[in-house]
C-alpha positions as CSV (number, residue, x, y, z in Angstrom):
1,X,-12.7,6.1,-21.4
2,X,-12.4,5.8,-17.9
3,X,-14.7,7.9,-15.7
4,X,-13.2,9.7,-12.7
5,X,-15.2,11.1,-9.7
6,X,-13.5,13.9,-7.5
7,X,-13.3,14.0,-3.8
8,X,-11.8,15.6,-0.9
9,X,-8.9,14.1,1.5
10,X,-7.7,15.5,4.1
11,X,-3.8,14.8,4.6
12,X,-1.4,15.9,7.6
13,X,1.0,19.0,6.2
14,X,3.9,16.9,7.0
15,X,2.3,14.4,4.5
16,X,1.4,16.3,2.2
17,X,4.8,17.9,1.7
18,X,6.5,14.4,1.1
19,X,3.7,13.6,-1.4
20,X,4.4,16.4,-3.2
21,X,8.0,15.8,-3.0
22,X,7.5,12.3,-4.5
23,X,5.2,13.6,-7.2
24,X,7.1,16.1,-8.1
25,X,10.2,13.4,-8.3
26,X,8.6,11.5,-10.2
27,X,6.4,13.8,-12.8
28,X,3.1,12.8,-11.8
29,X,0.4,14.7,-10.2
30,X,-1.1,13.9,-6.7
31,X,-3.7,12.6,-8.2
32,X,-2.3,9.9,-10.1
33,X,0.0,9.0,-7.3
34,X,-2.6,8.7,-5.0
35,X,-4.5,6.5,-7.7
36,X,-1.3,4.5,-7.8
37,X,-1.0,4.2,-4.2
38,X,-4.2,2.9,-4.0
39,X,-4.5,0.7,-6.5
40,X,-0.4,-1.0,-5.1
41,X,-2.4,-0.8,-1.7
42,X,-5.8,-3.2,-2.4
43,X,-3.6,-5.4,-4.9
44,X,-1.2,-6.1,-2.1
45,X,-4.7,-6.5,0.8
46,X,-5.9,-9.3,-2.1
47,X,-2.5,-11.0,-2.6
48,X,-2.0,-11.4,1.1
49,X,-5.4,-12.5,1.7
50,X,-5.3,-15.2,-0.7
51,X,-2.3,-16.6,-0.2
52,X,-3.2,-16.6,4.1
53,X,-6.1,-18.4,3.0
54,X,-4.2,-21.0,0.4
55,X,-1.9,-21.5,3.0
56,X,-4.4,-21.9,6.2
57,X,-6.1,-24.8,3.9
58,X,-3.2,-26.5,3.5
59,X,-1.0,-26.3,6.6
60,X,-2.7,-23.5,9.0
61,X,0.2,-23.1,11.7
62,X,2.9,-23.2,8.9
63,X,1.2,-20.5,7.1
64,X,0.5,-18.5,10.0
65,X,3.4,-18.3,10.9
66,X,5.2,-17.3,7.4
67,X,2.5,-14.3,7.1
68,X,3.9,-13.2,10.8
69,X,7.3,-13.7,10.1
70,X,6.8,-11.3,7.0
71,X,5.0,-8.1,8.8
72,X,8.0,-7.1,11.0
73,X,7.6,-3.3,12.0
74,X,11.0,-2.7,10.1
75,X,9.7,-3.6,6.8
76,X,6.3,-1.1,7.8
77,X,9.0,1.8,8.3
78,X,11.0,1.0,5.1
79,X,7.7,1.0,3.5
80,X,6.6,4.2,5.3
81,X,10.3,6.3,4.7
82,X,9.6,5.6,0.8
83,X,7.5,8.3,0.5
């Protein structure tokens, strides 16, 4: 059994209500969302780290550029208006 330790987050209102819009869409409590989140969140820091660093080994402008091309502010928005 996992053990869980509680602690406070402060959120803008504006925030909060489209969290709770989500997790209310979607049956889960804020908690568990925010778990979620999280977890999606340091997977995606890990996957992108790596494969920058596989990449910089091997052909560092080639890579570099590819990890560029794929942060455009339009996909942060997208990524942002989900929730």
């Amino acid at each position: 059994m996992t053990t869980m330790t509680t602690f406070s987050v402060s959120f803008p209102k504006a925030l909060l209500r489209r969290l709770d819009r989500v997790a209310k869409r979607e049956k889960r409590s804020r908690s568990e969302l925010l778990r979620v989140a999280v977890l999606m969140y340091i997977e995606r820091k890990r996957h992108m780290s790596r494969s920058l660093q596989d990449g910089l080994a091997q052909r560092p402008l080639k890579a570099l550029r590819g990890f560029l091309k794929g942060m455009r502010v339009g996909q942060i928005r997208e990524e942002r208006d989900r929730l």
